[in-house]
N, C-alpha and C positions, 0 to 999 in steps of 0.2 A: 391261792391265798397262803398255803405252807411257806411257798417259796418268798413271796412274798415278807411275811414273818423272818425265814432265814437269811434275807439278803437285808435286812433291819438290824438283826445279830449281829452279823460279820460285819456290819458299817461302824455300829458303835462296837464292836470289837476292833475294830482297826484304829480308832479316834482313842479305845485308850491307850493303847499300846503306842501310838505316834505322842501321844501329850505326855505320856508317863515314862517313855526311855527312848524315845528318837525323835526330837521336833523339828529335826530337820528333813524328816523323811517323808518324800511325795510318794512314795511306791505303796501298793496296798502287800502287807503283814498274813491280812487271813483272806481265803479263799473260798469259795463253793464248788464243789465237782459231785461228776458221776465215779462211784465206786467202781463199778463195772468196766466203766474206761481207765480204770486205772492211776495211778498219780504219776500224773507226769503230761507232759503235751503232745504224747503221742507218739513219739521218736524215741521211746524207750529211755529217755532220760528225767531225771527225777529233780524238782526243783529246786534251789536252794532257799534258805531264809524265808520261808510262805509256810504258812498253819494253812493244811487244807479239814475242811470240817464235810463231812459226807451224813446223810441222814439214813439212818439204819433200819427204823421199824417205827412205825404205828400201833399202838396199842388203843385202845379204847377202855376205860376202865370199869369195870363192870359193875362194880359195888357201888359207886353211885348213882348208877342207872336208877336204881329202885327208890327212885323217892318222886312222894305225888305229883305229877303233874296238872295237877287244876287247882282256881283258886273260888270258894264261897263266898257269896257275898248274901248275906242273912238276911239284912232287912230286903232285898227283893227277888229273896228266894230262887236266884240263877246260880250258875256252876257257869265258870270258863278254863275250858281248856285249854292248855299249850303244849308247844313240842318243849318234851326235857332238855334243862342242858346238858350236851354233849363234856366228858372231859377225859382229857388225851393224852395219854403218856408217849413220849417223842425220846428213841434211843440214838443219838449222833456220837458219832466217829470224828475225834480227829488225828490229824498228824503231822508231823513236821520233822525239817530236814537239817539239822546245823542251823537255826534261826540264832543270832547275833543282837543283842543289845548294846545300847551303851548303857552298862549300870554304872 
């Protein structure tokens, strides 16, 4: 589902970047990769003109963890309970090599 979410990012990352300073450019601008692999395609060479974006950490944030989860309903005297929401601090990397516009 994250990745999901970040391959949403980088699509309308890429759609602005082609409407806003290259509309003549079929080629995708931003990227997704593993850090661990490194930047590049493997062959020790490093790309040109590509924003690669890597996601770094997960956090989960604590402070709002603590707030009730159930909701009263008075006039027939039940309680219902739910799971909290979740909310997630997301730390992403990016980087780029000589990327070119037409400004």
């Amino acid at each position: 589902m994250i990745s999901h979410a970040l391959s949403i990012v980088i699509k309308e990352w890429n759609q602005h970047l082609i409407n806003n300073y290259d509309p003549s450019a079929t080629d995708p601008k931003v990227g997704m990769g593993n850090l661990s692999d490194g930047i590049g395609s493997g062959n020790g060479q490093v790309p040109r003109d590509i924003i690669n974006k890597f996601l770094i950490n997960i956090k989960e944030e604590k402070i709002l963890k603590n707030l009730p989860n159930h909701t009263r309903n008075h006039p027939t005297l039940t309680v219902i309970y739910e799971n909290p929401t979740v909310y997630l601090n997301f730390l992403n990397l990016e980087t780029n090599k000589v990327v070119k516009f037409n400004l």
